[in-house]
N, C-alpha and C positions, 0 to 999 in steps of 0.2 A: 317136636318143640320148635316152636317158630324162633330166629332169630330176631336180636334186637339189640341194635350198639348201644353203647353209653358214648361214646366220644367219635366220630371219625377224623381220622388224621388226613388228607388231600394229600397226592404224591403224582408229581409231573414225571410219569419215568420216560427214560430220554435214551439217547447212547452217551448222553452225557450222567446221567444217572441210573443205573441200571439195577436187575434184578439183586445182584450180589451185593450192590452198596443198599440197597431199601432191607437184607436180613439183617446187615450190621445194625441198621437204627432201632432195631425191632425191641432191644431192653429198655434203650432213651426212651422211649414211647411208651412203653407199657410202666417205666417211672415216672412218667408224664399222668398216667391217669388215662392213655388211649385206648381203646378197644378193640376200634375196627381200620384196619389200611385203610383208606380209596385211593386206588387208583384209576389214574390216568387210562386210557385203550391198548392195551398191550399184545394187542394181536399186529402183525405182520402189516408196514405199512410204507408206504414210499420211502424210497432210501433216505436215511437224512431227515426224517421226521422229527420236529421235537415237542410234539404234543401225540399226537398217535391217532387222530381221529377222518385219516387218508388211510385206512385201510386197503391194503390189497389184497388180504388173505384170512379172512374170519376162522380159519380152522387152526392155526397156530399162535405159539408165539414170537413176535416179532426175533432174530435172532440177532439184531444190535443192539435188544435188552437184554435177552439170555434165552432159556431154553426151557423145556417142560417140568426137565428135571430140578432146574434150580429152585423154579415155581410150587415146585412140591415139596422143597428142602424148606422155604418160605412156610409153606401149609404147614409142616409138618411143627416146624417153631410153633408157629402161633397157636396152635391147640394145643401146643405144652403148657401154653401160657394164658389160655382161655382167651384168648383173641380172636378175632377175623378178619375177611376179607372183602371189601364191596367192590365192585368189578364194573367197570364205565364201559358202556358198549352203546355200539352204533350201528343201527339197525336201518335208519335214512337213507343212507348215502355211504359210497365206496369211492376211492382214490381212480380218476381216469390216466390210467400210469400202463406204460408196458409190463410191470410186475404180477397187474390184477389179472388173474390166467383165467376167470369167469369171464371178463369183458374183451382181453383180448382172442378168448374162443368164439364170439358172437364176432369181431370183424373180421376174424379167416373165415368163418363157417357160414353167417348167417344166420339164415333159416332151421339149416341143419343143425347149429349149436341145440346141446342139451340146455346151453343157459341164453337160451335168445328170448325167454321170456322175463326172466330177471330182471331188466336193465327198465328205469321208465325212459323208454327210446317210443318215437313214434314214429314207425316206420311208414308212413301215412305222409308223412309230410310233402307237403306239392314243392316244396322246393328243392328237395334231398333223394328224391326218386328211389326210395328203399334204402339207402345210404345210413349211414351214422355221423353226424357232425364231428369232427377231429380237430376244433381249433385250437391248435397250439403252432402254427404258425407267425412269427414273427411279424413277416410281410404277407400283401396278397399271395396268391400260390404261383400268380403267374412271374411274381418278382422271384422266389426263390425259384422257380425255374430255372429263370436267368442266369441266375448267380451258381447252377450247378449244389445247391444244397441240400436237395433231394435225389440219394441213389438207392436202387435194389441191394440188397446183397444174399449174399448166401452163405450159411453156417448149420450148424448140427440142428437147430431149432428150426430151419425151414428159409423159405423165403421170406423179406422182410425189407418194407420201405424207408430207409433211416434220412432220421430228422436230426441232425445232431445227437444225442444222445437218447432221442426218442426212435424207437424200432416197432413198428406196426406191421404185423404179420399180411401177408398178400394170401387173397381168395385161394379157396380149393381149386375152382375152375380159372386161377390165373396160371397154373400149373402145366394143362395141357397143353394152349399154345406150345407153351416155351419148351415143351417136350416133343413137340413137332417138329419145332423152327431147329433142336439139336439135330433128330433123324434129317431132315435136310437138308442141316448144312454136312452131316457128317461122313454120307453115303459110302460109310462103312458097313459090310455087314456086321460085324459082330456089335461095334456100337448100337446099330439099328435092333438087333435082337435084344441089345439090353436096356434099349428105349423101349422097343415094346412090353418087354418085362413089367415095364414099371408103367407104361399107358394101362396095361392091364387092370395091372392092381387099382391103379387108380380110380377106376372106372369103378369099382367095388364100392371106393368114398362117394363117388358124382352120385350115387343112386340109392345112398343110403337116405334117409328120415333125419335120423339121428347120427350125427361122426362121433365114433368113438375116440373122446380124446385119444389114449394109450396109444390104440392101433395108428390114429393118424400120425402121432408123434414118434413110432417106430418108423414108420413108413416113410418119412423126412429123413429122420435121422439114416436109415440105408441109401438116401438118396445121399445123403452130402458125404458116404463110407464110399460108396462106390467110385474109386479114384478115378477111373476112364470117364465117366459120367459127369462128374465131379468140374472136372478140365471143360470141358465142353459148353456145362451149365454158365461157368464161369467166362465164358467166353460171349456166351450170348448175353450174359449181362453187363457187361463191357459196350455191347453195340447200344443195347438199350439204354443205359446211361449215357451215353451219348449223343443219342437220338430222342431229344426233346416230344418228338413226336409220338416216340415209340412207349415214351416212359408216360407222355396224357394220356394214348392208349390203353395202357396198363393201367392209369387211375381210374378210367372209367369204369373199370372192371369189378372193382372190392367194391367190397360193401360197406365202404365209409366215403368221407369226403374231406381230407386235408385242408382245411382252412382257417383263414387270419383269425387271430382271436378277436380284434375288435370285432366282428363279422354278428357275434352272439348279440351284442347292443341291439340288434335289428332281428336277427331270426336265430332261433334254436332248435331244434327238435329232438332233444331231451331233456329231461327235467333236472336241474342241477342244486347246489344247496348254496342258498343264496344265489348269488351271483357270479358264484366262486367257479369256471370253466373245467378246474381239474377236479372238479369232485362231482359224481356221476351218482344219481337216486337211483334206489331200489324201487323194486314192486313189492312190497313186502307183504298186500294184503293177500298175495299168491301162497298157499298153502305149501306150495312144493319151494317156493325161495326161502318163503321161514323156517322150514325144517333143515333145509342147507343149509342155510346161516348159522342157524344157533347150533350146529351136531355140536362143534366144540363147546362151547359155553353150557349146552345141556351135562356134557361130559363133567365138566369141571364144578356145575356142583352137586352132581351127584357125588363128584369121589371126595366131596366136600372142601374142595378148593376156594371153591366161592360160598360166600354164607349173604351177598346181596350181591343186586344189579343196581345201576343206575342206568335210565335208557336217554340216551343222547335224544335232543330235538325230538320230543315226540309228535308237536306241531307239524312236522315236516310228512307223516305216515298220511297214507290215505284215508283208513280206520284206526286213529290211535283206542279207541276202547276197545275194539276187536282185537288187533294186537297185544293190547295187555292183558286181556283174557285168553289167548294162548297164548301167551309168555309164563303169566301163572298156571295156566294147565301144565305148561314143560315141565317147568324146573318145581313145581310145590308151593304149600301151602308156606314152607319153612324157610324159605328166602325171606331176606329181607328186599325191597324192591320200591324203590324211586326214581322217577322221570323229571329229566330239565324242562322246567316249564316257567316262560315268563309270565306273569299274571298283572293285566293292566287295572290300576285303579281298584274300587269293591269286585273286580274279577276272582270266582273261588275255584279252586281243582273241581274239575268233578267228584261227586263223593259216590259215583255207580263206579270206579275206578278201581281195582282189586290193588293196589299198591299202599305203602303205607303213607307216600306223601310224596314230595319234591325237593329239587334241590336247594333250594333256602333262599331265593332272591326276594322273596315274599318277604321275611323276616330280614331279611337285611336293609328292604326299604323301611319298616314300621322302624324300628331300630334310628335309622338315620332320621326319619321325619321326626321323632320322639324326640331327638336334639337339635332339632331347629326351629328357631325361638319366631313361633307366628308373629310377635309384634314386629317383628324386622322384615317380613316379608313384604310389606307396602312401601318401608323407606329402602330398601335392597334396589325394588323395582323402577323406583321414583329415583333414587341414584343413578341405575345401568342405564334409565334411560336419557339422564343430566349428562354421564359422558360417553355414551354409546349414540348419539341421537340418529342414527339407522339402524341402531340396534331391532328385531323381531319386536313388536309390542304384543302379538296376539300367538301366543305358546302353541294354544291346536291349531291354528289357521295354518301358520309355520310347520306343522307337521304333515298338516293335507299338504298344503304346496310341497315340502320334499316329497313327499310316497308320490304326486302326481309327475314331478322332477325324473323319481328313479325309475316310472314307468314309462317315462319318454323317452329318458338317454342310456338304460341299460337295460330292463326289460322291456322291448318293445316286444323281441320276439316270445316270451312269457304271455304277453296279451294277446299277441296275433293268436296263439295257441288257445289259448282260451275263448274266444270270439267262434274260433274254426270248430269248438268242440259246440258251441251254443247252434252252429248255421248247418253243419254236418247235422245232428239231429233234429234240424227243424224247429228248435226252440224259437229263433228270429229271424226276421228276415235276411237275405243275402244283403240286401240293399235298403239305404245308403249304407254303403260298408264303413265309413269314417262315423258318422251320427252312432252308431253302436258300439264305435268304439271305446268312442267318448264315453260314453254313457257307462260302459262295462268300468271302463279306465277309476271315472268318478266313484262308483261302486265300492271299488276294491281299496281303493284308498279313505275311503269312509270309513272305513270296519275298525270301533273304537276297542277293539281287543286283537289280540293275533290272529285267532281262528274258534268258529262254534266247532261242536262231534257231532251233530248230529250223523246219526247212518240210518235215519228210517224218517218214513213219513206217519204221522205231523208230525216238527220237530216237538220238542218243550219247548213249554213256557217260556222257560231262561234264554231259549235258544233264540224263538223269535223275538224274544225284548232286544236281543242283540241286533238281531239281521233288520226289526224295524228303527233302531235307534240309529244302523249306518243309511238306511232310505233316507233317516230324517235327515241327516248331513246331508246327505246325495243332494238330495233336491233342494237345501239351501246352497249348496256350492254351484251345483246348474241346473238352475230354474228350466231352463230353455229344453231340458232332457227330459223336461214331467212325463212324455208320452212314454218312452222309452225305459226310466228308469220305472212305472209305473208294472210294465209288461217284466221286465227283470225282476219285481219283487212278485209277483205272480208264480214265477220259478222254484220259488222257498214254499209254495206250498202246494195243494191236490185239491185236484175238486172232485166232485160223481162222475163228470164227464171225461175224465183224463182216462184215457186206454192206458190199458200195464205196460205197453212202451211207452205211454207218453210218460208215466209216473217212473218210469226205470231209467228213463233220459232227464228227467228233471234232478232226477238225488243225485244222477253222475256227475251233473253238473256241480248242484251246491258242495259235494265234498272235494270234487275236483278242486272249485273255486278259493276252497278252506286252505289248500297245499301249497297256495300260492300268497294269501293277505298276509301270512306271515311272514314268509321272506321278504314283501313288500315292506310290512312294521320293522323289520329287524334293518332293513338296509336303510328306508325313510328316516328312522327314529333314530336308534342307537347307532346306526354307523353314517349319519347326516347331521340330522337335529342334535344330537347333543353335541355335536361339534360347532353349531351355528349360535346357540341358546345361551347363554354367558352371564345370565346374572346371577348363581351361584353354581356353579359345574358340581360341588358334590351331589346334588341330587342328578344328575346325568348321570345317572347310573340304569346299568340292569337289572329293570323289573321292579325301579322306581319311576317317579314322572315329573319335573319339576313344577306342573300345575297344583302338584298333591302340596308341598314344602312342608306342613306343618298337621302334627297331631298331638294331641291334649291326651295327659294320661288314661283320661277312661277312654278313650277312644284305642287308645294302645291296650288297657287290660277287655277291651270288647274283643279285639282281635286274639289276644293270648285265650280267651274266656271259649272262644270259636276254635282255635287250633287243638287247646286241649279236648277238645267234645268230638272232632269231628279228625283230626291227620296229628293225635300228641306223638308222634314217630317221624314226623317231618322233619327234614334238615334246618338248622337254625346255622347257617351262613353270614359271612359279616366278609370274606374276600372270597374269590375264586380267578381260577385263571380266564375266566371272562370280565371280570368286573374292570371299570375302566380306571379305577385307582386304588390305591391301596386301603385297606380299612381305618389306617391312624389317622390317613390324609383326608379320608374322607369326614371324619371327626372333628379333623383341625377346621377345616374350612367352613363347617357347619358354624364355628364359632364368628364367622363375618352377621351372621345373622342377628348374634347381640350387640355387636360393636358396630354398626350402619355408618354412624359419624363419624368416626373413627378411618375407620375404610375407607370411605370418599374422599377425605382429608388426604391420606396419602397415596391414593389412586391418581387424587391429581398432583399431586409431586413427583410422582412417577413416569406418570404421560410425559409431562416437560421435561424429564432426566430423557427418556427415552427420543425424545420428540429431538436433540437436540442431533442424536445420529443420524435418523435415518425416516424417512415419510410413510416408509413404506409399510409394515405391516398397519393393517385398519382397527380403527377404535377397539374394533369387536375384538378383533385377533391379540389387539394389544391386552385387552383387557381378560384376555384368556392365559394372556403369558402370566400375567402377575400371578393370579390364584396358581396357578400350575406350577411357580415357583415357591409361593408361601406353602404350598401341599406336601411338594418331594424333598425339601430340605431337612436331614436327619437335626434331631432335636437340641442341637447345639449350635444349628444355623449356617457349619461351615460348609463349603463349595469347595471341589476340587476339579479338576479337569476329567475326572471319571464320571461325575456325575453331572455336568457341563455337558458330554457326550450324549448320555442318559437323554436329557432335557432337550439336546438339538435335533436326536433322532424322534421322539416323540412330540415334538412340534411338527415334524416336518409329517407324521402321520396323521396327524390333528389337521391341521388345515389340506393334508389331501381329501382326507374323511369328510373332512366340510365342503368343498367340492365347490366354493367360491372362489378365493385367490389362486389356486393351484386343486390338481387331479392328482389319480392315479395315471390315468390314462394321458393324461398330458401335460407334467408337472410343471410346475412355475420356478423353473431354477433361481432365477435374479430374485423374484418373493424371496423363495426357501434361503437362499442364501442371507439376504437381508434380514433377516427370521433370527439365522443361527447366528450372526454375528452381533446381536442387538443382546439375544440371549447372555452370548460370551463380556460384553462390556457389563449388564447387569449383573452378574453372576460372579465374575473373578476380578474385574475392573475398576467400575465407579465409586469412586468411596463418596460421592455423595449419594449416590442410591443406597451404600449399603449402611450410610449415616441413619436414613431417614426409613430403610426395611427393618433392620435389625430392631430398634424397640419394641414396632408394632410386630414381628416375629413375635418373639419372646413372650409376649403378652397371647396371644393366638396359640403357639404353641403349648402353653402353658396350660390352658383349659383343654384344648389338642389331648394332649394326653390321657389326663385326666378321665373326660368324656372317654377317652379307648378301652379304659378299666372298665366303664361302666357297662359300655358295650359288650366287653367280655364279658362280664358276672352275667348280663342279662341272657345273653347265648348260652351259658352251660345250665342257667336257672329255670328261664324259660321253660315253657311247652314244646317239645322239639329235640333233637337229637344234635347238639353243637357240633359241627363240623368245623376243625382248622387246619387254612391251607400254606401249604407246608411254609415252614420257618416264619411263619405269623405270632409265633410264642415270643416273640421280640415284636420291637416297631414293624408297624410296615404304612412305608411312605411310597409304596412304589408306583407302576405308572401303569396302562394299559399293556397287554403283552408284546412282542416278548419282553418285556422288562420284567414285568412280573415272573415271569420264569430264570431269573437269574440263577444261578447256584446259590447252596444256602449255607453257611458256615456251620455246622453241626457238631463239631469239634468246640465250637464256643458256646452254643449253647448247653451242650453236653455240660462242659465245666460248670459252667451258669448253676445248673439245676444241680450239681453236684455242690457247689459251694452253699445254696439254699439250704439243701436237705442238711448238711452238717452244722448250718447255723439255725436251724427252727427250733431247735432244742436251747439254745440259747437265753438271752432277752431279749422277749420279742418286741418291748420298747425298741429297743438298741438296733434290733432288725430291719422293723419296719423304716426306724428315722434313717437307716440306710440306706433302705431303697429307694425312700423318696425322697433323698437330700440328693439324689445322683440318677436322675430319672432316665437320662442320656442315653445307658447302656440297655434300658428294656427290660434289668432284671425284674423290675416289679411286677411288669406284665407278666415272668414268666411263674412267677412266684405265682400269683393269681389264680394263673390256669394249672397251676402244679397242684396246688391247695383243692382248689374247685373242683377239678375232673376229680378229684380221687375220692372226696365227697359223694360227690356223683354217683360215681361207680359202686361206692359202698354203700350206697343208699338206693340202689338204681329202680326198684317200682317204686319210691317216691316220687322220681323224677320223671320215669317212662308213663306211671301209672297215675300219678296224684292227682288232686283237686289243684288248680289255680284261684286263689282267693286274693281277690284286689284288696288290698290294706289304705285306711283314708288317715290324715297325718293330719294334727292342731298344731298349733301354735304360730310363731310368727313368720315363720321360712315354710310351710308348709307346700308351697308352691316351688320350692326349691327342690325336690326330693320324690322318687315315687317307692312306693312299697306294693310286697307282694308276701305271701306264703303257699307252701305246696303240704298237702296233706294226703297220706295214705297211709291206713290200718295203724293209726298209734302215732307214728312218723311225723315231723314235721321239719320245715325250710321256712326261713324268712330271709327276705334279702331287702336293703334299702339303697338308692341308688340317688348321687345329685343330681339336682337337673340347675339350668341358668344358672352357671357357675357367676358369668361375669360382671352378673349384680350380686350377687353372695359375695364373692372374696375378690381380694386385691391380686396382681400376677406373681405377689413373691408370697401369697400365702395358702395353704391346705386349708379345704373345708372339713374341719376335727375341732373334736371337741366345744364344748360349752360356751366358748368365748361367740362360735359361729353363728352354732345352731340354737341357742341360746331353751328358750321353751319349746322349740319341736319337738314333739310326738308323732309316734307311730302307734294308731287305738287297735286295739286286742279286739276280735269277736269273743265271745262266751266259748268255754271251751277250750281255749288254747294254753298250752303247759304256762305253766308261772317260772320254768327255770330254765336259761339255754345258754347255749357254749356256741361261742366266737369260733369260728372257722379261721379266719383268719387273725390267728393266735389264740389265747387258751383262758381267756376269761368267761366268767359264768356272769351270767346277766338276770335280775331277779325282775320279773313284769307283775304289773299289780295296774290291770286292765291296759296298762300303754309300754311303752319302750320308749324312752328318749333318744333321739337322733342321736346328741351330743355322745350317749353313753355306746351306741353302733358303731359310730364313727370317732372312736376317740385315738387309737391310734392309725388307723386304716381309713382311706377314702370311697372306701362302697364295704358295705356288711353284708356280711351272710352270715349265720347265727341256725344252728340245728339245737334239734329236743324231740322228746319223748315222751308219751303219755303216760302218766306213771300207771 
């Protein structure tokens, strides 16, 4: 029987949150209406990890979460209680850390590593001479030299180059030497006989294929017991340390190459994720890595520990549809099983794709477009650019120039790579080595999606409407490349005349090229552009676009109408620990879209409040603080110096991310500082800023809210499998992470939903006018999702299985409101949802009842029950072809209403 959640809950587990605190929550959740965990990657990962996706060890569990055993005290709960578990894995990319004993087997070993084929390392590289790049270096190599900060040492584990608190194992064959250089200084016999002892043996490792780990790790380990030996060892590395000379001898030797981190900006020679140095790609389309990898993960759900996967970055894989068809062959038919995937614009999953769908950024953007009010998108633009006036005017233009930005100043050596793979097989010429490169460069920052699948020749259809729609950019961005970018789209496809090398070196290439346009989109886009783009930052979000801003209800039930036909199993997402704000904030802010005039008005009161301190942060920048303050302020509008902290540490990420006033790599202190001290007078300080913030707050937050209900009902109602990330059953206003990873009070919400359940039975007048008289604390919210999921769940093939039927609304607000019903075998759901609150209602009133919505209608197709009961609270509603808004909404602001066929 295949799995299939009704709810997943999102859990960051951490050493701050660990295996033993996630069973305590396990009854809150299943009171909640939850189904399924998700969790975070809990396997085995850099010390100090507090997301988990720096693995160093795919076969266990991490042990500053907990332990096998606890993990199956977990299992064992949740099948008492009809639950599951969905299980985030990463299959891309490993942690480049002394802990990962795969990687650092390949820089003692080599060749001889059992896992030297694992790593995407190219040992080929004209600049690394067999080598492994190892930049984690501070300085040049030859500064820490200098400085004495790199020594040998010796311990039970072997020999080992330490960096501070990084320890890189030395060569098999850096061993003999120094077993020599003991026998000679020592011209003892017995030492000499116990030198040879041990040349011997070693000679056993020099000449083997394959080193067995075990035996080589015993074989160290007698070398550092042997106490006489021991002295000796220790003695010669003394001299070596000392001997500046002795110890670049010694580097030349391994089979890496210690170097500055900035060093990668220019060259690489392995594949990394993003841009990120300590994180090291797998080969994973390698038959014998993906069986290693997943031994554990196949284990756990066999013994039914896992009832889904999530696969991290699948973009990042050589063959992501080859991969998820052995993935599905591993573990079964009965997984449940979704991959993170961003999807740009009409971009759809592939539907040849054996999974049930993705992780919900797709629905998170329809969602957000669906409440931003198109008529405001022209006066929005027409303002940012009245006080931005260097503000970006051209959104894609802006986003070619970043992706072409990050392949100039941080992947260079990613291009070089790419280039060397096209001129290595002959694809282009050697020469002009620059004119090709350009050309490749343009190419790859053209690609208006992250990456095609192709893995065969011809591609599809879809595939080349892609590959020719980035030529079409290519060659309007540079005309001057026509010859060249001409010969590169040639590449994407076969003729009769291509030999089966030529045709096995051209697919190398295009999929190669796939592993790389995405990391370019994610660094260009989402960790540049939406930092530079400022005329409404909610839509700078993941896996939205702010070209898209705006969609019309049917445009939103065409999408629902697609989801349910083709992925109704897909996650319906609204935060995640990627998204760059929180889902309330990002509601709030949609609201500047109906208020344009409004906005401008105190935008420019604002500038001059600010303008009066300091010059420094720029229009753009300044105009990025304001939203980012109207977004994160909890719904009462106060400020304290906790969240002042909050706000100064996420500024100063924001404009490094934008990579204009200030970097990563070379920050702008006096900016950042000037930044966090403008924030601190706006935020705890000016009382005429906070004269002239606080109304239009209030007002903002007010529909803010509201819209967040709405959001929710349509996530658990929708087509799709609602996912929420943890402690989001309350507000959440929070910021990019780590903010979004704070701790979550659970203990209050606990109470929360305890005080609900004891008052539902209640009057649920009296209820409802409580929650929403006191909106502040988020109970409503959690009421909502309490009410909703458990609906859900008890109705769940309506929900997993049903029909989506777009519902059309008369009367005079009709444009206020979107409706929907789900039908399956008898079963029925209706939900109605406001939209454009801030022409409907004033900021001190609820859109309820009759006084509102006055003649709106929601029209009945033929067929549908004549009698249904309020979900939220316990009224029966009699239909006679329609339903009035007014009677949906009479105590509650979004309806949902079940029935049954008699």
């Amino acid at each position: 029987m295949n799995y299939t959640p009704s709810a997943t809950y999102r859990l960051q587990i951490s050493s701050g949150y660990t295996l033993k605190q996630v069973q305590q929550l396990i009854p809150y959740l299943q009171e909640m209406g939850i189904s399924t965990l998700y969790a975070s990657p809990i396997f085995c990962a850099r010390p100090g990890s507090e997301h988990g996706y720096d693995v160093t060890a795919p076969y266990d569990v991490n042990p500053e979460v907990g332990n096998q055993q606890e993990l199956l005290q977990i299992s064992s709960e949740l099948h008492s209680r009809g639950m599951g578990w969905l299980q985030d894995i990463v299959p891309n990319h490993m942690a480049f850390h002394p802990d990962n004993v795969w990687l650092m087997d390949v820089l003692e070993k080599g060749s001889q590593s059992s896992f030297y084929t694992f790593f995407d390392i190219d040992f080929g590289h004209p600049d690394f001479a067999g080598q492994v790049m190892v930049p984690f270096l501070g300085e040049p190599l030859e500064q820490v030299l200098q400085q004495n900060q790199l020594q040998l040492q010796f311990t039970e584990k072997g020999l080992t180059l330490n960096y501070f608190d990084n320890a890189y194992p030395i060569s098999v064959s850096s061993y003999r030497p120094l077993l020599q250089q003991v026998m000679q200084d020592a011209g003892e016999p017995e030492m000499t006989n116990i030198v040879q002892r041990f040349s011997n043996d070693l000679k056993l490792f020099e000449e083997e294929e394959n080193i067995n780990p075990a035996a080589w790790n015993n074989y160290k380990r007698k070398l550092f017991q042997d106490t006489l030996l021991k002295e000796q060892i220790e003695q010669e590395i003394q001299r070596i340390n000392s001997d500046r000379k002795k110890l670049k001898q010694l580097l030349k030797q391994q089979h890496y190459k210690l170097c500055y981190w900035k060093e990668t900006e220019q060259k690489i020679n392995y594949r990394r994720f993003f841009t990120v140095n300590d994180l090291i790609c797998m080969r994973m389309e390698h038959p014998e890595v993906f069986e290693q990898y997943h031994q554990f993960i196949k284990q756990m759900c066999e013994k039914g520990v896992f009832q889904g996967l999530r696969v991290d970055h699948v973009d990042g894989l050589y063959d992501p549809g080859t991969y998820l068809k052995r993935l599905r062959q591993l573990v079964g038919n009965e997984q449940y099983i979704i991959v993170e995937k961003i999807l740009e614009g009409e971009e759809k999953l592939p539907e040849r794709w054996p999974v049930q769908g993705n992780s919900g950024y797709d629905f998170l953007a329809w969602v957000s477009n669906l409440y931003t009010s198109g008529a405001g998108r022209r006066k929005l633009t027409e303002i940012y650019r009245r006080l931005v006036p260097d503000a970006p005017s051209n959104y894609e233009q802006l986003v070619f120039n970043k992706k072409m930005f990050i392949l100039t100043n941080y992947m260079q050596g990613e291009l070089e790579n790419l280039l060397r793979i096209l001129q290595s097989r002959h694809l282009v010429p050697l020469e002009p080595k620059e004119t090709w490169r350009k050309a490749l460069a343009v190419l790859l920052a053209s690609f208006p999606v992250y990456c095609i699948y192709g893995n065969r020749f011809p591609l599809t259809d879809h595939e080349m409407q892609v590959v020719n729609e980035a030529f079409e950019e290519a060659h309007k961005q540079a005309p001057e490349q026509q010859a060249q970018l001409e010969h590169l789209h040639s590449l994407f496809t076969v003729t009769p005349e291509d030999s089966e090398e030529t045709r096995h070196h051209k697919l190398y290439f295009v999929m190669r090229s796939q592993q790389f346009t995405g990391p370019l989109a994610a660094k260009g886009v989402e960790d540049t552009t939406f930092y530079n783009y400022n005329r409404l930052i909610s839509l700078n979000e993941v896996g939205n676009s702010p070209d898209i801003f705006h969609l019309e209800t049917e445009q939103f039930h065409e999408r629902m109408l697609y989801r349910q036909r083709v992925y109704p199993l897909s996650l319906n997402a609204t935060a995640t620990h990627d998204t760059k704000r929180g889902e309330g904030a990002r509601m709030r802010l949609n609201v500047l879209s109906e208020l344009p005039d409004e906005w401008e008005k105190c935008v420019k009161d604002w500038i001059e409040i600010s303008r009066k301190y300091t010059q420094e942060p720029s229009d753009n920048d300044l105009y990025f603080i304001f939203q980012t303050i109207l977004g994160v302020l909890p719904l009462d509008g106060e400020a304290d110096n906790k969240l002042l902290k909050r706000v100064q540490e996420y500024l100063q990420k924001a404009f490094r991310e934008a990579k204009v006033n200030s970097d990563w790599s070379e920050p702008n202190e006096s900016y950042e500082q000037a930044v966090q001290e403008l924030a601190g007078k706006l935020l705890l300080e000016d009382e005429n800023f906070t004269q002239s913030f606080k109304p239009f707050f209030r007002k903002v937050a007010h529909y803010g809210w509201l819209y967040s209900l709405c959001q929710t009902l349509l996530k658990v109602t929708c087509p799709g499998v609602p996912d929420i990330y943890q402690g989001t059953e309350l507000w959440d206003h929070s910021l990019v992470d780590p903010d979004n990873r704070r701790p979550v009070d659970y203990r209050l919400r606990q109470h929360y939903l305890l005080r609900i359940r004891q008052n539902e039975n209640q009057n649920i007048y009296h209820m409802h006018s409580d929650l929403l008289q006191h909106p502040e604390t988020g109970q409503v919210k959690l009421y909502l999702l309490y009410k909703a999921l458990n609906v859900r769940l008890s109705m769940l093939p309506l929900f997993n299985q049903g029909e989506y039927i777009p519902l059309k609304l008369t009367g005079k607000f009709k444009d206020h409101a979107l409706a929907f019903s789900r039908y399956h075998e008898g079963q029925w759901a209706l939900v109605v949802v406001p939209l454009l609150l801030a022409s409907l209602v004033t900021e001190d009133k609820l859109p309820l009842g009759e006084e509102v919505w006055q003649d709106t209608a929601v029209l009945l197709p033929d067929g549908v029950p004549t009698y249904w009961r309020q979900v939220f609270g316990r009224e029966d509603l009699k239909a006679d072809g329609q339903l009035k808004v007014a009677e949906i909404l009479r105590t509650f602001p979004v309806g949902f209403l079940t029935a049954k066929t008699l």
